[in-house]
N, C-alpha and C positions, 0 to 999 in steps of 0.2 A: 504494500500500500504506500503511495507514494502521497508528502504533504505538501502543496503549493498553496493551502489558506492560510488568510492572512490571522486567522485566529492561532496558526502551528507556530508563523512566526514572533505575534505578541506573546506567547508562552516562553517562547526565548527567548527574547528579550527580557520580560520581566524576574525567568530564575540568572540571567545574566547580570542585570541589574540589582539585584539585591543584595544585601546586607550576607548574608548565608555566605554568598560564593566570593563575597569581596574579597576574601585571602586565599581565595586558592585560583590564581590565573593558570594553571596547569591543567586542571580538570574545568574551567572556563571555555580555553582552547580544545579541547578536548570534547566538550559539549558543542563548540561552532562548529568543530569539522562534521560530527555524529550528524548535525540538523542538517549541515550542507548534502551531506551523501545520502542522508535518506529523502531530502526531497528531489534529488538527481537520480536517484537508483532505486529508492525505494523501501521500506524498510528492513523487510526479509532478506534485501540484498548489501547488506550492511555488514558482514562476517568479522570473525574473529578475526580470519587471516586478515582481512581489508585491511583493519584498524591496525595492529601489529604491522604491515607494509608501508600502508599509506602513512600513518599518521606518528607511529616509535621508529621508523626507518628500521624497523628487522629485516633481517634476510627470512625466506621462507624457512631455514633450516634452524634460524637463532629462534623467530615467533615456536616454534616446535619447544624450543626445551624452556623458553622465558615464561615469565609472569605475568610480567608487568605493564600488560594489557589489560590481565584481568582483573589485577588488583587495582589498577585506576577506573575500570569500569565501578568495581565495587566500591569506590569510594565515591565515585558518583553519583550512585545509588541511593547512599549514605545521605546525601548530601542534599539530592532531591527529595528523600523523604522528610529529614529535617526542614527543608523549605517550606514544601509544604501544610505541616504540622504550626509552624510560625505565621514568618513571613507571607507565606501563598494561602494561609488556610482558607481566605473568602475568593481566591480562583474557582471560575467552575471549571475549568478545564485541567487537564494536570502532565503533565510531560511524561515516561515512564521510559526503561529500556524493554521491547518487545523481545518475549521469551525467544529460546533457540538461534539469537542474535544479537548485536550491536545496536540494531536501529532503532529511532525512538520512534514509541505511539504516543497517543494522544486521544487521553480518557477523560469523560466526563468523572468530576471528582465525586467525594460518596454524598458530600452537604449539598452540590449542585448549586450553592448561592443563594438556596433557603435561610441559610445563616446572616444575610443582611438582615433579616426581620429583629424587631426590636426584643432584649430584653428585660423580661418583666421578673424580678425578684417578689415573693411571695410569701409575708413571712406571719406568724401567728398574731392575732390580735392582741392591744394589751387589754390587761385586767386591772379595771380601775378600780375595783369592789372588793377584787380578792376573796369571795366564798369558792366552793368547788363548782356550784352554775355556771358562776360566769367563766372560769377558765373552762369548762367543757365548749361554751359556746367560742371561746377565743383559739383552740383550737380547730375544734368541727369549721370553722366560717373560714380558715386556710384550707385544709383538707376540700372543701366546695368551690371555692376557686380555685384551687389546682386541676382539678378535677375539669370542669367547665372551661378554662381556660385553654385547658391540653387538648379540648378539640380542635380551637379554629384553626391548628396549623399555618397558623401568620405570626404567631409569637415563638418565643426560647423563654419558656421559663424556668425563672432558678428556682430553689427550693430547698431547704438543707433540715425541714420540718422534723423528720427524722433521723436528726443528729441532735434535734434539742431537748433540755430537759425543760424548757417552757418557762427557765427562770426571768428574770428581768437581766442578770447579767448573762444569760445567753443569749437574750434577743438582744442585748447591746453590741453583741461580739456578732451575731448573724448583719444588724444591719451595718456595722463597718465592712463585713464580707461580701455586702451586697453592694455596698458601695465603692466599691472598686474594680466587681465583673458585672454589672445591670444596667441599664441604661434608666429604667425608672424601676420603683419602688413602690409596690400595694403593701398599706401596713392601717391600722385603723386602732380602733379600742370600745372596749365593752362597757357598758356606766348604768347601774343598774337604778331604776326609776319607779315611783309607785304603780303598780299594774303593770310591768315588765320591765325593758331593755330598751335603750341607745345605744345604738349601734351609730359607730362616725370609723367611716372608709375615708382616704384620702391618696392620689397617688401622687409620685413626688418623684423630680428629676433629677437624675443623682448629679450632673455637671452643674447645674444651675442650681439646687436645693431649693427650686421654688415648686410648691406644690402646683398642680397644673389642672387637678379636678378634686373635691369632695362634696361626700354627700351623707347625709344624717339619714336612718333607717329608724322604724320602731317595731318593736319583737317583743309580743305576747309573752306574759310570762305560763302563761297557761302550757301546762303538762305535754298534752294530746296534742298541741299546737305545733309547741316549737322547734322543731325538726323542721317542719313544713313550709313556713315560716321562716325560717334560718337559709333553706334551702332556696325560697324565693328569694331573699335577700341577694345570696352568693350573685343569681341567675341574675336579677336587674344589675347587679355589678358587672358582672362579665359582659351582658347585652352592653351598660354604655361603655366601657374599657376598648372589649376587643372587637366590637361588628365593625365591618369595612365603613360607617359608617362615624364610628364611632369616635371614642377619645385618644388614644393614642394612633388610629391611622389618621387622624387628622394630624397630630402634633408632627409624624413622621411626615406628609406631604410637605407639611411648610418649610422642612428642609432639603438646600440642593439636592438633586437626585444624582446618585453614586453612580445610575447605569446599571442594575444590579435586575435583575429578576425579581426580586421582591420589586423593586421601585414601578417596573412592569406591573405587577400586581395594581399597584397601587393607582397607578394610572387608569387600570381597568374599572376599580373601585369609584374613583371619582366621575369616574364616564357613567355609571349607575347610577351616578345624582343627578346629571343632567340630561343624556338621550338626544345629542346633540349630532350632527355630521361633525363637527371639527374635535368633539370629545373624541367619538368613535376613531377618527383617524389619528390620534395621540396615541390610543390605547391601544388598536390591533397594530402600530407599527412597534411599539414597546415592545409588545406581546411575541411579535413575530420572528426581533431578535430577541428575547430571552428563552425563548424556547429552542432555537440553533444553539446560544451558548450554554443553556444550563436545561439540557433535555431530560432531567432526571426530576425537575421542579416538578413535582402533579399540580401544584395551585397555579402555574403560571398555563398548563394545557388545560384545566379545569375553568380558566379565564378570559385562553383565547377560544372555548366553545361558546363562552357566553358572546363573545364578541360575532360569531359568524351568526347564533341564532340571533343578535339583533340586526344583521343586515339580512335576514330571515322576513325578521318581522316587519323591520321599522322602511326599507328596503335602502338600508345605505350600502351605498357604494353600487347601487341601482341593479338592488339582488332580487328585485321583486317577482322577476316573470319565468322566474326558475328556484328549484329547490335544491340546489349543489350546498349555498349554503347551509340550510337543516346538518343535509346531510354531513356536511366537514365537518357541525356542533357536535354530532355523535360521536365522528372518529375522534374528535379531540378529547370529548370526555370520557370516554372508553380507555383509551387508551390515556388518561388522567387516571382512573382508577387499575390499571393497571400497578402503574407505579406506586401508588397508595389507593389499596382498597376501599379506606374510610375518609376519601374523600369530601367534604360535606358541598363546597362548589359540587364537584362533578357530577355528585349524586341527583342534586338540585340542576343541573342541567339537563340532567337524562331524565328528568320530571318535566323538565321546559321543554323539551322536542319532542316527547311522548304526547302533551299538553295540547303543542302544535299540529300535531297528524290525527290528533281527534282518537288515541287508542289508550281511553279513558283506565283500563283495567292495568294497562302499566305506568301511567302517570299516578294512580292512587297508590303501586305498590311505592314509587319510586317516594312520594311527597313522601307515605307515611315511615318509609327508612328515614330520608332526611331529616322529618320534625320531630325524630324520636334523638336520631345521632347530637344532632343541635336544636335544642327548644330554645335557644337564645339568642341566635341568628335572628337578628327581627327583620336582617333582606329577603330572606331564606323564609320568614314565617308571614310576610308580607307581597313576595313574591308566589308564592304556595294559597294564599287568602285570597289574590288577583284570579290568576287563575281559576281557581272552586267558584270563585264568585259569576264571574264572567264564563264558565259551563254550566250554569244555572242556579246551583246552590248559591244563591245571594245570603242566604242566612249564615252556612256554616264560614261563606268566606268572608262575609263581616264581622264575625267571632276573632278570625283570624286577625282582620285587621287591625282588631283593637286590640289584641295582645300585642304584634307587634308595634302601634303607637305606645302601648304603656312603655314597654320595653325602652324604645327608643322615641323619647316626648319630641327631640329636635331631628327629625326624620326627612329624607326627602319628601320632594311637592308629589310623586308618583304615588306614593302610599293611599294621595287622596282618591283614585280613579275607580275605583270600587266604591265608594261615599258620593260622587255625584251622578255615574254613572246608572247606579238603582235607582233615584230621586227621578233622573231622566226620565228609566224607559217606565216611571210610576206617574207620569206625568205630572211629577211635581216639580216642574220648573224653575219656581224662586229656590227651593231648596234646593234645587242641585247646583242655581249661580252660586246660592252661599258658600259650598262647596271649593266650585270651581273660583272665588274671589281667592283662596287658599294658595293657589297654583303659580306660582311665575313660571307662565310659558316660552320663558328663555331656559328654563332649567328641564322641562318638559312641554316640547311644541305640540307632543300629542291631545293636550287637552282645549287646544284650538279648535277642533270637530268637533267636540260637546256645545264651546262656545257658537260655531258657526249654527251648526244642527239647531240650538235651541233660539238663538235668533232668528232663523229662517221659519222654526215654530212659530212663533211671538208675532212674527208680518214685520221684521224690525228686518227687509232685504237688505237694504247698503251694507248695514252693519254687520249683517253675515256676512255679506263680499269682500269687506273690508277685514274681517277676520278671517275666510277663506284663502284671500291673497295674501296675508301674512304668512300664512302654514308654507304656502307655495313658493314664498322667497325660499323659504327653510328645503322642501321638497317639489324641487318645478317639475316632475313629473307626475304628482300627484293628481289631476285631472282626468289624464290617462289612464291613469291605475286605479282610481279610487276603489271600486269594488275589490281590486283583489287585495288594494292595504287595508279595507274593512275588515276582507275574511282574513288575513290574515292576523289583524288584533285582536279579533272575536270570533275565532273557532265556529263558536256555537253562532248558532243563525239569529236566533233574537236582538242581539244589539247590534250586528250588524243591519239586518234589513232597517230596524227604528233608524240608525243612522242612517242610511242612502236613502230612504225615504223624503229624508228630509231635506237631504242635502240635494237629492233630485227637483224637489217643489220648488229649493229654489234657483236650480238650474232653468226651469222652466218660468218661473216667476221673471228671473232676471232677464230670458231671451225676449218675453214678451215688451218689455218696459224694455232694452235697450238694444235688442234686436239681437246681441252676441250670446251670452250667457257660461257658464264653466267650463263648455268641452267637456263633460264624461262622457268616458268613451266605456268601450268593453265591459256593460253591464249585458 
């Protein structure tokens, strides 16, 4: 296998460039020749003999009885491992010598660059009260966010829970420990009150020491309760901490982007607030190299499926008149859970293209793994509510979405679409503007069609048009497509036909009064 990418060559550059090899220019040199010949010959063609020839000048007779080929090889070896382990550990890629030869490969490493993600130190509550309650409670409530937090797979969290004996001077000695490998800090305290418990979470950035989020909880002191109780606690904590949404993927965005597969991630994540073409194309290009350089990342293939199902749906990048996209959603999340089975992305994606093809008995198996894996996901349990909602269960999916508003109070404007969309097709009108006045349709342009459709109800034409042509700067082909970007955000026929319905009346409405009207075509 021969390497002429430029990713083979930034690999060597950077074990050349680093600290590791800065004192050994012998196995330096020795590594230039190695990259040179294996992109010229190949790797398997790289031999012991070559090296001992080409690069120690042995005669073929001396390479036979000498070493010292192979003991610079093995100090090589030495040498890259070390790098790696230090200096290279957040490389995804990784340099190696290819067995049964001299030449080098070039391995996707074991972290994949997962390890940009931030980390979160985790350490027991304190105990401001000091009976044996409250320390069960300032334990258990670490144990439930360890727990909760080890699913989203976008953290590293630390933990050394079971190395303490819960004292105060060993939570002293934990958070100095923490504050030196964490990047932020969950630590809170227990304060016991008449009729139960204060609980106060806070988390805290260990560069800065400024606290960056807290929040006062109250906890029954009742028997039968407080488990339950204690447990929801943890669960609204990890919901605003770690959903892509949340508190610390926010803090992480507002810093330069590294370039990293996580940062890809991230980029994905904020394209889910907004549903935008220029978000979309931030995200699937992040996406598309993080996953060339760190192909072992499941959340960054579990992220560019979500990216192809919304040029699926929304028809960016003008995906609309074919299903190749759906289909690439699959193989990306399939092959997402390959790499890690408990995926909760991926899981939730193969929920969203089951959702899409209308093959209800595997979207139901799919949601109910996902909302069991993560009940705190409030995109995942918000997205999963959309859905249920919009295939007719308006009930159970507005269940849905009020868990995930609790969950997440500062949520995107999409969470609303299920809340004005029922109001809609119930023909309660004001109710659903109330709704839709929720919305900045810069952040979600999809909720322009509610607006246009219920003006075009109301006899308020201009105002539809004038909100029509808005959507259509955003999507100028939408005229032409309208019916299939209908079916395609509503599956189910019900909200679709209410919408073309109306938005037909006032195609027709408009041709009469100015003779042109919207162009829908292909109904």
């Amino acid at each position: 296998m021969k390497h002429h990418s430029l990713q083979f060559d930034n690999s060597v550059k950077a074990v050349l460039g680093s600290e590791t090899f800065k004192r050994a220019s012998k196995i330096c040199k020795l590594l230039e020749f190695l990259a040179d010949r294996t992109a010229a010959l190949g790797a398997e063609n790289v031999t012991a003999q070559l090296v001992a020839t080409a690069f120690f000048q042995l005669t073929a007779q001396q390479a036979e009885k000498s070493s010292i080929h192979r003991v610079q090889i093995s100090r090589l070896k030495t040498l890259l491992t070390d790098f790696y382990r230090q200096e290279g550990r957040n490389q995804s890629w990784q340099l190696s010598i290819l067995a049964g030869c001299y030449g080098l490969d070039l391995v996707p490493s074991a972290d994949d660059q997962s390890n940009f993600s931030p980390r979160l130190a985790i350490i027991p509550f304190q105990n401001l009260g000091g009976d044996s309650s409250q320390q069960e409670i300032c334990i258990g409530m670490a144990h439930d966010l360890i727990h909760m937090l080890a699913q989203t797979r976008t953290l590293r969290l630390i933990s050394m829970t079971h190395q303490m004996d819960y004292s105060e001077a060993s939570r002293a000695k934990f958070l100095s420990a923490a504050n030196e490998n964490a990047d932020y800090v969950l630590d809170g305290s227990v304060r016991f009150k008449p009729g139960g418990y204060e609980i106060l979470s806070k988390l805290t950035d260990v560069k800065t020491c400024q606290v960056m989020w807290s929040q006062k909880f109250e906890l029954p002191s009742d028997p039968t309760q407080l488990f339950e109780f204690q447990n929801e606690i943890a669960l609204k904590i990890a919901a605003s901490l770690a959903t892509p949404s949340g508190v610390i993927s926010r803090l992480v965005r507002n810093k330069p982007s590294d370039g990293s597969a996580y940062a890809a991630v991230l980029h994905f994540y904020a394209h889910t607030e907004k549903y935008t073409p220029q978000s979309h194309a931030i995200a699937k290009a992040s996406l598309l190299s993080a996953v060339q350089n760190a192909p072992l990342y499941a959340e960054a293939w579990a992220c560019l499926s979500g990216i192809h199902w919304n040029e699926h749906v929304f028809g960016f990048e003008k995906a609309l008149t074919d299903s190749k996209a759906l289909d690439e959603s699959i193989r990306c999340a399939m092959h997402a859970l390959t790499l890690a089975p408990d995926c909760v992305t991926a899981i939730y994606a193969l929920a969203s293209s089951h959702y899409q093809r209308g093959e209800k008995s595997l979207f139901k198996e799919y949601s109910s793994k996902v909302l069991e894996l993560a009940p705190y996901r409030s995109d995942i349990v918000a997205g999963i509510g959309v859905f249920t909602a919009c295939n007719g269960d308006w009930e159970g999916g507005l269940v849905l979405m009020d868990r995930a508003r609790e969950l997440t109070p500062l949520h995107p404007d999409w969470y609303w679409l299920p809340y004005y969309a029922n109001e809609y097709r119930q023909g309660n009108l004001d109710k659903s503007l109330d709704y839709l006045s929720k919305v900045n349709p810069q952040t979600f342009p999809q909720s322009l069609l509610f607006f246009a459709a219920i003006q075009a109800r109301q006899g308020k034409h201009p105002a539809a048009l004038k909100t029509f042509s808005a959507l259509k700067k955003i999507f100028p082909d939408l005229s032409e497509n309208l019916p299939i970007y209908l079916q395609r955000l509503f599956p189910h026929s019900e909200m679709r036909n209410l919408l073309l319905a109306d938005l037909l009346d006032l195609q027709a409405e408009s041709a009469s009064e100015t003779g042109s009207g919207l162009s829908i075509t292909n109904f």
